[in-house]
C-alpha positions in Angstrom: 0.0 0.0 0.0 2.7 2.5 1.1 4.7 1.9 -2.7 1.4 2.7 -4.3 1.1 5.5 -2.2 4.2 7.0 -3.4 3.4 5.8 -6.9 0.0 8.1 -6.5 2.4 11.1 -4.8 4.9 10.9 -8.2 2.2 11.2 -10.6 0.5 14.0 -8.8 3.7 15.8 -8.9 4.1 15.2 -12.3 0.8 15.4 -14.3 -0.9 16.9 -11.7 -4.2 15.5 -11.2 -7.0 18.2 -12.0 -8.9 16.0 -14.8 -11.3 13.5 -13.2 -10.9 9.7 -14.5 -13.4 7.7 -16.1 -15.1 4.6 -15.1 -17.0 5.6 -11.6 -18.9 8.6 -10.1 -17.6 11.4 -7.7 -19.7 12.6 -5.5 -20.6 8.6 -5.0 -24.4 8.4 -6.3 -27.3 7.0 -4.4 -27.5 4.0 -6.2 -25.4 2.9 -9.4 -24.8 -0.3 -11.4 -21.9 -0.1 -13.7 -21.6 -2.6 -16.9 -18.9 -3.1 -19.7 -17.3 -0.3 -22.2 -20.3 0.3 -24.5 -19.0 0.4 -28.3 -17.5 3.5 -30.3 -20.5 6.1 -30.9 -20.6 6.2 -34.5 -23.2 8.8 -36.2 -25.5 9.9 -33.3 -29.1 11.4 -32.2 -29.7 13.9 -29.7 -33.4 14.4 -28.6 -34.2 17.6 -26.3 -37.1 19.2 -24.8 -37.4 22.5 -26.5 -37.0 25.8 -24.9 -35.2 24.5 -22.1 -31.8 23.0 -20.6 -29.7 25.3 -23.0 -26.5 25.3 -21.2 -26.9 21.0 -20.8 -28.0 20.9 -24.2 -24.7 23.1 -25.1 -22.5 21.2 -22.5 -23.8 17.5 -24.2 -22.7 18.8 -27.7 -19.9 19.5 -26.9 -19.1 16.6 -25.5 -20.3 14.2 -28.1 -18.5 15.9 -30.6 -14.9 15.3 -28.8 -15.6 11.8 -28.7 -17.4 11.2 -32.3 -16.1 12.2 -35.8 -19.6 11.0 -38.1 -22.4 12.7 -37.7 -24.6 14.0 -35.5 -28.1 15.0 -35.6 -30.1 16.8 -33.4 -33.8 17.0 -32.9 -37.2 18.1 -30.6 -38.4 15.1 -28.5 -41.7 15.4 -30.3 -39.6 15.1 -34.2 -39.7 11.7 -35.6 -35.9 11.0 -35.5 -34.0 8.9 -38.0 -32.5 5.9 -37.0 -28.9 6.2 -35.6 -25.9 4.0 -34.0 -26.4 5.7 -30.7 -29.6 7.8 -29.3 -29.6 10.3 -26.4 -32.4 11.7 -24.7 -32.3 14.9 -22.5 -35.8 15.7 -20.5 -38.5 14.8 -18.0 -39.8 11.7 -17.0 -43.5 13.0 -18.3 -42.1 13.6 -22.0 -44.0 10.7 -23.7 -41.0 9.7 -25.7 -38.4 9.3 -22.6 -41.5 7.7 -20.6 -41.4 5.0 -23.5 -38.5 3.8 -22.8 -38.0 4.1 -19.6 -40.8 2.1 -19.5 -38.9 -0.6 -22.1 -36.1 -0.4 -19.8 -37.9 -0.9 -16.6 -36.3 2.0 -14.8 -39.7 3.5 -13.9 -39.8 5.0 -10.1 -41.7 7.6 -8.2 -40.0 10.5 -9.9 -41.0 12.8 -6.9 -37.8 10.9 -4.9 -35.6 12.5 -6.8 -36.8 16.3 -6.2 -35.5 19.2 -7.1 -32.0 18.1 -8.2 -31.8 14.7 -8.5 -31.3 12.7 -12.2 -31.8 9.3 -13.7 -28.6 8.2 -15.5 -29.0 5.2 -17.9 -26.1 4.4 -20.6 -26.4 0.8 -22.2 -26.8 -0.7 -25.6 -30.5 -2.3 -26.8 -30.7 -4.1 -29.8 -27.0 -2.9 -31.0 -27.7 -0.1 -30.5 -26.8 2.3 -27.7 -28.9 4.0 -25.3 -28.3 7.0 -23.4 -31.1 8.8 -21.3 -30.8 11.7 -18.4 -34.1 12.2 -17.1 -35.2 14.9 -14.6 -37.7 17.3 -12.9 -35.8 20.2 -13.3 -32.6 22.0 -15.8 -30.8 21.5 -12.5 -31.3 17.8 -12.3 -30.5 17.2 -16.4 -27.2 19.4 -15.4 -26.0 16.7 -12.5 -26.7 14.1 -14.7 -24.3 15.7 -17.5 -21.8 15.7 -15.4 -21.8 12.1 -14.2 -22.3 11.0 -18.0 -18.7 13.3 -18.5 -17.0 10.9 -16.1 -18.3 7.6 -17.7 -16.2 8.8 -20.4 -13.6 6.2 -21.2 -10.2 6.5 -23.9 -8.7 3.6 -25.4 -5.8 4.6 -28.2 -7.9 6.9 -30.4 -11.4 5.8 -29.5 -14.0 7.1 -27.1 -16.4 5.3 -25.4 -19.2 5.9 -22.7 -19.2 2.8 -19.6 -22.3 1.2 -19.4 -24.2 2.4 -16.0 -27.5 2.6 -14.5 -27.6 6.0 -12.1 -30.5 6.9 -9.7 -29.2 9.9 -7.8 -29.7 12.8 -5.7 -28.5 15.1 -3.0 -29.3 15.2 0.5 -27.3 18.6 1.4 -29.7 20.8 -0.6 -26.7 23.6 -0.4 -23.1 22.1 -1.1 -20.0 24.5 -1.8 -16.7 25.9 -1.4 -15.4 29.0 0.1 -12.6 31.2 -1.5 -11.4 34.8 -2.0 -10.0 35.4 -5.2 -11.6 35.8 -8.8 -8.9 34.6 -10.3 -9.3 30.5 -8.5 -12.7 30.8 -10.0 -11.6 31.5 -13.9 -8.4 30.2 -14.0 -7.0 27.6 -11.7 -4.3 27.5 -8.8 -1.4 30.6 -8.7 1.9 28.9 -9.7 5.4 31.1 -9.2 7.0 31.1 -12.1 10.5 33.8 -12.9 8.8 35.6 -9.9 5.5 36.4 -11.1 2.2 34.6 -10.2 1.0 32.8 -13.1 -2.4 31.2 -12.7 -3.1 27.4 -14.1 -4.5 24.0 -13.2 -7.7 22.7 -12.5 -10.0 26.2 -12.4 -12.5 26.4 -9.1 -15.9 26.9 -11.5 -14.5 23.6 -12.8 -14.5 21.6 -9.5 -17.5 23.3 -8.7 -19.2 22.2 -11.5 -18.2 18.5 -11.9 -18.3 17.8 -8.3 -22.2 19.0 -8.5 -21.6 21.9 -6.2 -24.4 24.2 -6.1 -22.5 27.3 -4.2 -20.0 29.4 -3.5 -19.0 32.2 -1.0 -16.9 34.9 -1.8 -15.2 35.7 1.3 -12.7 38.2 -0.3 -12.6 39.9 -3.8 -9.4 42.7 -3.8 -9.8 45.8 -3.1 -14.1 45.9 -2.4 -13.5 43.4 1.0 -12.4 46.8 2.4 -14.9 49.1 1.3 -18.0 48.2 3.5 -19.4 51.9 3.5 -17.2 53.2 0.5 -18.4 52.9 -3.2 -17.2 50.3 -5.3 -15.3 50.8 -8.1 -15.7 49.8 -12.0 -13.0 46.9 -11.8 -14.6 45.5 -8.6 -18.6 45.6 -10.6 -17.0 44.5 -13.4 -15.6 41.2 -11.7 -18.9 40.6 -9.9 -20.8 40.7 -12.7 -18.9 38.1 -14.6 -18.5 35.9 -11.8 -22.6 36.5 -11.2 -23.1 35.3 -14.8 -20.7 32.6 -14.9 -22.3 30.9 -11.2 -25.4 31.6 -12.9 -25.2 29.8 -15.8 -23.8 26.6 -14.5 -26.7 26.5 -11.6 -24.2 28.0 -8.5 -25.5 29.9 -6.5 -23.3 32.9 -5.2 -22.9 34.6 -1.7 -21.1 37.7 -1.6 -20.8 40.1 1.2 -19.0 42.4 3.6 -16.7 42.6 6.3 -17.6 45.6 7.9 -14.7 45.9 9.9 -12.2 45.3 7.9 -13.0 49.1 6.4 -10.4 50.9 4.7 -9.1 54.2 6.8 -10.5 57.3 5.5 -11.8 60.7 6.5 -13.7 60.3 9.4 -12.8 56.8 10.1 -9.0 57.4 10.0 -8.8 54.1 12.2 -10.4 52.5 9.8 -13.3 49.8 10.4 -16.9 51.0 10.7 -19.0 52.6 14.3 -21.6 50.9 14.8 -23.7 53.7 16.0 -23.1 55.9 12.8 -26.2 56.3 10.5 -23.9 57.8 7.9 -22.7 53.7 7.7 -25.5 52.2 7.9 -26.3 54.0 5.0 -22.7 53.0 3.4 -23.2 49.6 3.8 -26.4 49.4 3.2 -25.8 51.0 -0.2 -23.4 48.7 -1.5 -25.1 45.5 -0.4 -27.8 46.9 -2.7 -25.3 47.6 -5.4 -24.7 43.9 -5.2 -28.4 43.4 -5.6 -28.1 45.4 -8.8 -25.4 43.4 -10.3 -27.9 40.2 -9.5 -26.8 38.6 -6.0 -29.6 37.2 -4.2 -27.5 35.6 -1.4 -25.8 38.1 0.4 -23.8 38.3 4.1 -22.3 40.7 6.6 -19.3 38.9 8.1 -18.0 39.4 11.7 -15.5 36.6 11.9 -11.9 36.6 13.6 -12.5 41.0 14.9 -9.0 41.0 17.3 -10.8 42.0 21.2 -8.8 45.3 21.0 -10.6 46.0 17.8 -14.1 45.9 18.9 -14.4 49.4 19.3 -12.5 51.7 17.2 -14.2 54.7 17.9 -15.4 56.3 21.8 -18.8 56.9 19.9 -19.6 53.0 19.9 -17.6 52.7 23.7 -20.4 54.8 24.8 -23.4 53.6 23.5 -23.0 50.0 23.8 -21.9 47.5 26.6 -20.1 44.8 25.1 -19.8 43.9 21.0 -23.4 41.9 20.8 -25.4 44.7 21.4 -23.0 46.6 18.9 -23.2 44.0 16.1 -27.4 43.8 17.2 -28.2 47.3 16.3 -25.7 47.6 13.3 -27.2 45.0 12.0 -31.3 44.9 12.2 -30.9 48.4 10.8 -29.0 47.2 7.9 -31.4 44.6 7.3 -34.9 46.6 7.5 -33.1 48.7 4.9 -31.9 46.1 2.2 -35.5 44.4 3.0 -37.6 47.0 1.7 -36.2 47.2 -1.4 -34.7 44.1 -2.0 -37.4 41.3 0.0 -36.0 38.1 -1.9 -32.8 38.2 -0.7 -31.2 35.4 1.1 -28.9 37.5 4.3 -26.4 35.5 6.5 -24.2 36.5 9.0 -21.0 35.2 10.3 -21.4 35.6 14.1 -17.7 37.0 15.6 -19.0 33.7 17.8 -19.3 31.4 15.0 -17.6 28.1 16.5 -17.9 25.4 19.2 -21.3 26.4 21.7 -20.3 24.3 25.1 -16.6 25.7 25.8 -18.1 29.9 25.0 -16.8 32.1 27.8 -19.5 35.1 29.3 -18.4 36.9 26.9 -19.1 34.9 24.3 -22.5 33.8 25.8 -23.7 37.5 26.0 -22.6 38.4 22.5 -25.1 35.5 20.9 -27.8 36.2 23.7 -28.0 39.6 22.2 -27.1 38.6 18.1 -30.4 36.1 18.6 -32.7 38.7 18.9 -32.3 39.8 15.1 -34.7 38.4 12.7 -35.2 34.9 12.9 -34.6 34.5 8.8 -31.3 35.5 9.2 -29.0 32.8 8.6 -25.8 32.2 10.9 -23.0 30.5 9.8 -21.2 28.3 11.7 -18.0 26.3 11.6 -17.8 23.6 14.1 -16.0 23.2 17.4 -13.0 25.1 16.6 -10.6 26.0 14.0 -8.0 23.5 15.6 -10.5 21.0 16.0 -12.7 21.2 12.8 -15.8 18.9 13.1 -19.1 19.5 13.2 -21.8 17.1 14.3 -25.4 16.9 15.0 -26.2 17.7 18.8 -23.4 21.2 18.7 -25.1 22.0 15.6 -28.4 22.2 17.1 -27.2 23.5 20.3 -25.4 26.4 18.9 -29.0 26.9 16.6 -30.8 27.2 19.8 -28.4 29.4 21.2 -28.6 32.0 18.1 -32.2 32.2 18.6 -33.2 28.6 17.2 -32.5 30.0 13.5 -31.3 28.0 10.6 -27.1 27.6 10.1 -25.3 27.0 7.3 -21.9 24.8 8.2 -18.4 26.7 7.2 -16.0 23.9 7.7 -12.4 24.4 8.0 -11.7 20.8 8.3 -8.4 20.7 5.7 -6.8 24.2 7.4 -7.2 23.1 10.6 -6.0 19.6 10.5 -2.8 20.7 8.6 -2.1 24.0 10.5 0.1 25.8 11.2 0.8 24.7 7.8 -2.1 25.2 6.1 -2.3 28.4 7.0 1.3 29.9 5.9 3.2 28.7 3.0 4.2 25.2 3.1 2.7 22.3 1.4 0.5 19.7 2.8 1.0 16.0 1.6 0.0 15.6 -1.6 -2.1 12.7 -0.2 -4.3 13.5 2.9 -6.7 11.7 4.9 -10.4 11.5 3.9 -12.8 14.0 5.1 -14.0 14.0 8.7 -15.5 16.7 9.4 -19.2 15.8 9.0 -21.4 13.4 10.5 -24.4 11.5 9.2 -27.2 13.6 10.4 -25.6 17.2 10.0 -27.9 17.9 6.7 -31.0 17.3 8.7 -30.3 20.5 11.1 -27.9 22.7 9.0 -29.3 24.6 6.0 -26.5 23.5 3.7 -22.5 22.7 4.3 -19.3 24.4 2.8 -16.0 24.1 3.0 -12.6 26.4 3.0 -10.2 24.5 0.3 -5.9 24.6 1.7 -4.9 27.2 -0.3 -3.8 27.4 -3.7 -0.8 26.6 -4.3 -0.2 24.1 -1.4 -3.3 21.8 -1.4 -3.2 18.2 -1.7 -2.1 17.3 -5.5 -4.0 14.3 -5.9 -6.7 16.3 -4.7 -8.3 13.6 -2.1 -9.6 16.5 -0.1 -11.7 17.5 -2.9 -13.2 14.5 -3.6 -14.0 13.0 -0.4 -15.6 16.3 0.9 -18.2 16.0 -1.9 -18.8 12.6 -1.6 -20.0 13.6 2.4 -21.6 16.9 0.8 -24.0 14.6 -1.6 -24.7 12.1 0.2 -23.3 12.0 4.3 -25.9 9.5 5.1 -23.9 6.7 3.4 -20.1 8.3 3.2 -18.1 5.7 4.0 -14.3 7.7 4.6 -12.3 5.0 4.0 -14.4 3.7 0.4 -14.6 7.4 -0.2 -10.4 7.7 -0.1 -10.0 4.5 -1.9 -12.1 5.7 -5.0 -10.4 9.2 -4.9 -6.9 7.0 -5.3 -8.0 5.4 -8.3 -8.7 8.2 -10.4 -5.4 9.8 -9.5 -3.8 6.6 -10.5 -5.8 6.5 -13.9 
């Protein structure tokens, strides 16, 4: 085991290991029957819904054509389609055609199990000729079943193929995601030194994000705009936005982007920098750019209070005066930020990370006062919350639901730092972790059950795990943490590297 491990290591160095193998499904699907190679495609059919699934419908093209040279036709569900070597369907399980033959096939189920986002997969060859179908309830669902059909892909020499499988899938997270800070991760992979500039390659974060089925992301950082809570933006930060609004957007991620109020640039009046709490003229600042954000098309949007240094809680003698301790501070800034951004903009989705946002039994008086008073805001806030600690980086059921009842029994969303706190300190400066880590831990079985959704904080770029294990096994327990197995979940991640 330990020479293969080293065999794994070498070729991570080497070839890096950013393309997912062929042959089995990550995250691990609900159920799944895998078969034999299915023959070369030859000319093929694609039948769509019409009006809908445009970026699958893209996505599936392009796909097909990398793997197939003859051609290929495409037509409405309703068209009567010539007869081809291979025949893919895209749609619902009502379309009369798809219904037909899942019907033939005997895959028919009670479609409302799969919900909102989960897919039937079915690749297999019937009367020589072969049989592809991706069935849904929603765009969303046909998407996640795109990208398990990419990782059936198999190469042999010159030749493509598709493995054989039977996929009945779905989520039970309904939120799953990653949390990072810079555009550039998103667009175009990890930051590489190279003749001392930063040069940015590898295996892109929308990437990831999209064939590991990862329906969102938080910005936590994006250059210069983390520091202008109550200043305006400026055209390069709304440019950015907006393309990495419309890029989550069209690949069905949902986007969180906020501020950090404290982390204010100095300026005029605030030459200390930070935001007071009891200033109007902030409220109004922050306010303001949250609903710039709105404009550019975030829903999901945050105020974050995380990691404020105790001799930064109050800058100014203004906020000193009027409050007692940083609760009540963070309690007023807040609710009048909020009954702001809700009159104009009522479908939003607003979190905030608590300054208290870890562990509930070992929280000094201190800590117990600040959430006593943070409770009483709105009860459709969300809180985010990330476990026991940053050094000991799990999150189970019972603290999760205590720490919910102690925020005023509101819905959290789980920010695990489960990678930078089990390799800190080197994690969190700049040496490399092993290129092979353990599995993911961080979870148990029940978390999705009393937690809103789960996230988690990658090592940073460029010193994660090569072989990417922590990756991997992280979505399998996002997907499905009822039946992550760690140990199967590492063993799979292993075998793509080595392909």
């Amino acid at each position: 085991m330990k020479t293969f491990l080293v065999f794994i290591e070498v070729c991570c160095i080497l070839f890096g290991s950013y393309l997912l193998a062929a042959g089995e499904v990550i995250p691990k699907p609900w159920q799944a029957r895998y078969g034999a190679n299915l023959g070369p495609l030859g000319r093929v059919t694609i039948l769509t819904q019409k009006g809908i699934d445009a970026t699958t419908k893209k996505r599936l093209l392009e796909l097909i054509q990398g793997m197939t040279s003859e051609e290929i036709l495409q037509y409405d569900l309703k068209s009567n389609a010539s007869a081809t070597k291979t025949l893919i369907m895209l749609g619902s399980p009502t379309d009369s055609k798809i219904e037909r033959y899942i019907n033939m096939l005997n895959l028919n189920r009670d479609w409302s199990q799969l919900g909102s986002q989960g897919y039937l997969l079915y690749a297999g060859e019937v009367k020589n000729k072969i049989i592809i179908l991706m069935v849904a309830n929603t765009e969303v669902g046909r998407y996640y079943a795109l990208q398990s059909l990419k990782q059936l892909h198999v190469t042999n020499g010159n030749e493509f193929y598709f493995r054989a499988a039977t996929i009945v899938d779905r989520p039970l997270y309904e939120t799953r995601g990653i949390v990072f800070g810079d555009f550039k991760r998103w667009f175009n992979g990890p930051p590489v030194i190279h003749d001392r500039k930063t040069i940015y390659t590898g295996w892109p974060y929308r990437e990831r994000a999209q064939q590991l089925k990862f329906n969102f992301v938080w910005l936590a950082g994006w250059d210069d705009a983390r520091k202008r809570s109550t200043l305006p933006f400026n055209d390069s930060d709304k440019k950015n936005l907006k393309a990495f609004f419309e890029d989550c957007s069209k690949n069905f991620i949902t986007p969180s982007v906020g501020l950090r109020p404290y982390r204010q640039f100095p300026f005029p009046g605030r030459e200390k920098g930070g935001v007071m709490y009891s200033s109007q003229q902030d409220v109004e600042g922050v306010t303001r750019n949250l609903l710039t954000l709105y404009s550019i098309g975030f829903r999901n949007l945050y105020l974050a209070f995380d990691d404020i240094p105790p001799d930064s809680y109050f800058l100014y003698d203004q906020d000193k005066a009027m409050f007692k301790h940083l609760g009540e501070a963070h309690y007023h800034f807040i609710s009048r930020v909020y009954s702001k951004l809700k009159k104009v903009a009522p479908d939003i989705v607003f979190r905030i990370i608590p300054t208290e946002y870890s562990g509930v039994h070992n929280l000094t008086e201190g800590g117990k006062a600040y959430l006593k008073s943070v409770s009483m805001l709105p009860k459709e806030i969300e809180f985010v919350w990330s476990g026991r600690t940053y050094r000991d980086p799990v999150a189970d059921s019972k603290e999760a639901q205590d720490f919910s009842h102690v925020s005023g029994d509101r819905k959290i969303i789980v920010w695990s730092n489960y990678y930078p706190g089990k390799y800190y300190p080197k994690a969190a400066g700049q040496t490399p972790i092993p290129k092979i880590v353990a599995p993911f831990k961080g979870g148990d079985e029940n978390l999705f059950r009393f937690t809103s959704g789960f996230f988690f904080l990658p090592v940073d770029q460029p010193n994660e795990d090569g072989a990417h294990v922590s990756w991997y096994t992280t979505s399998d327990y996002m997907w499905r943490p009822s039946d992550y197995s760690p140990d199967d979940s590492f063993n799979r991640a292993l075998k793509y590297t080595a392909k």
